[in-house]
N, C-alpha and C positions, 0 to 999 in steps of 0.2 A: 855316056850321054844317053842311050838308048834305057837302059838300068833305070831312069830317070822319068822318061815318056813315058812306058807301057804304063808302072803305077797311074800317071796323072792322066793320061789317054784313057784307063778304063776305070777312073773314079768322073772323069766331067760323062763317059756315057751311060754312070750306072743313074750322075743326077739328072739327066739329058730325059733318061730312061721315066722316070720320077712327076718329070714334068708332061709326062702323054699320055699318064696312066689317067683312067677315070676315076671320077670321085667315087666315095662308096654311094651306092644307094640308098635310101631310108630302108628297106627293106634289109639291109643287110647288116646297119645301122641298129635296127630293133631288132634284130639276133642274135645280137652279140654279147658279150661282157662286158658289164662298165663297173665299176669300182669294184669288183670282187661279187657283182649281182647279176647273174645269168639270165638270160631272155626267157622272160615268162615269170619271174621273181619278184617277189616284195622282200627288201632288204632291211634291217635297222641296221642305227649304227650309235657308235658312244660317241662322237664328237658331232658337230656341226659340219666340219670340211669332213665330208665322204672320203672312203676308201677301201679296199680289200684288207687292209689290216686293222681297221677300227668295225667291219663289220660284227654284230653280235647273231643276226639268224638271217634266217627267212623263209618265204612262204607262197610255194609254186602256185598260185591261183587258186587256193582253198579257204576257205574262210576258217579263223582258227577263235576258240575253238569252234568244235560242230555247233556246236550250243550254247546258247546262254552266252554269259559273261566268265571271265578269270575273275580271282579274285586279286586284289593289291601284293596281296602275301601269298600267293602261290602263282602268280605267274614268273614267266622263267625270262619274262623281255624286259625288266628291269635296266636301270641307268639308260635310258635309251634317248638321245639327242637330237636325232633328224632319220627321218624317210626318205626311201628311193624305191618308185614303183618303176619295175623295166620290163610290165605286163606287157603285151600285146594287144593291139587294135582288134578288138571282139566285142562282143554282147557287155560283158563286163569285165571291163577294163582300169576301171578308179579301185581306187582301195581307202574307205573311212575305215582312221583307227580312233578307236575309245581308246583313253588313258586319264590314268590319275597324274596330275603334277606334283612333282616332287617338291615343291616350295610351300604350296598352300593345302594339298590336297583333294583342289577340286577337280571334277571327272569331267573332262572334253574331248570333241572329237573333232576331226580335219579330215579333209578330202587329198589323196596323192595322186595325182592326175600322173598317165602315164608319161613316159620320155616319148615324146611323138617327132616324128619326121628328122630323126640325127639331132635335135635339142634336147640333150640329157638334163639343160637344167628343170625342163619343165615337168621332170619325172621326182624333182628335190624337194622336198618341204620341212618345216620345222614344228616343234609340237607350239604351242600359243607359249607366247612369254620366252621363246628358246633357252626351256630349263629341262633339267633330267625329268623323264617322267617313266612310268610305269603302263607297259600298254597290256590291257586288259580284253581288247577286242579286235580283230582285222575283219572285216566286211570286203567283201571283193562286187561292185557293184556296177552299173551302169551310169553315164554320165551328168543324168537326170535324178539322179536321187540324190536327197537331202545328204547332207551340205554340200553335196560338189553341184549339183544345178545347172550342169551344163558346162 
């Protein structure tokens, strides 16, 4: 009988335990990993549903490239399906990426507002049309500039 209680006596105080713990903080929240994207990261990825196995790069808060524009055919972020900015709350925090769509061709850009206060979804975005596209540009910017506007 005894063989019986210790297990179940120290599984209800490990959930006992679980329940007095505090919640994470935002802070601690936005330093951490989320889908395979590290605090401070702009992440792509090949699907829609994110994750650390469908990730394809990313890009520690630098703007890539230094200059200018990629081209369609020598960028290396090809098939790429949706954005996750897991920047940090700074000066410049969004990240506008330019890409070509892979359906039509044509070259548009979107704002990835950061994952702020523990809502990772508001760090997800999708390129227009949520089709494969080819990104040609990452901008790491403030939350006033065109297209994100705040």
């Amino acid at each position: 009988m005894l063989r019986r209680f210790i297990p179940a006596a120290v599984a209800a105080l490990s959930l006992a335990g679980l329940a007095f713990t505090s919640p994470a903080s935002a802070d601690s929240l936005s330093s951490s990993t989320a889908y395979g994207c590290a605090s401070g990261d702009f992440c792509m990825y090949t699907t829609e549903v994110i994750s650390a196995g469908t990730k394809i790069s990313i890009g520690r808060g630098e703007d890539w490239p230094a200059t200018g524009e990629s081209s369609e055919t020598t960028s290396p972020y090809y098939n790429v399906r949706s954005f996750f900015n897991n920047g940090t709350p700074q000066n410049e925090d969004h990240v506008v990426v330019t890409y070509i769509r892979g359906d039509t061709g044509s070259r548009r850009s979107t704002c990835v507002h950061f994952a702020e206060n523990g809502n990772l979804a508001s760090g997800h975005e999708w390129p227009d049309g949520r089709v494969y596209v080819t990104v040609i540009k990452i901008d790491w910017v403030n939350a006033w500039t065109a297209p994100c506007n705040g």
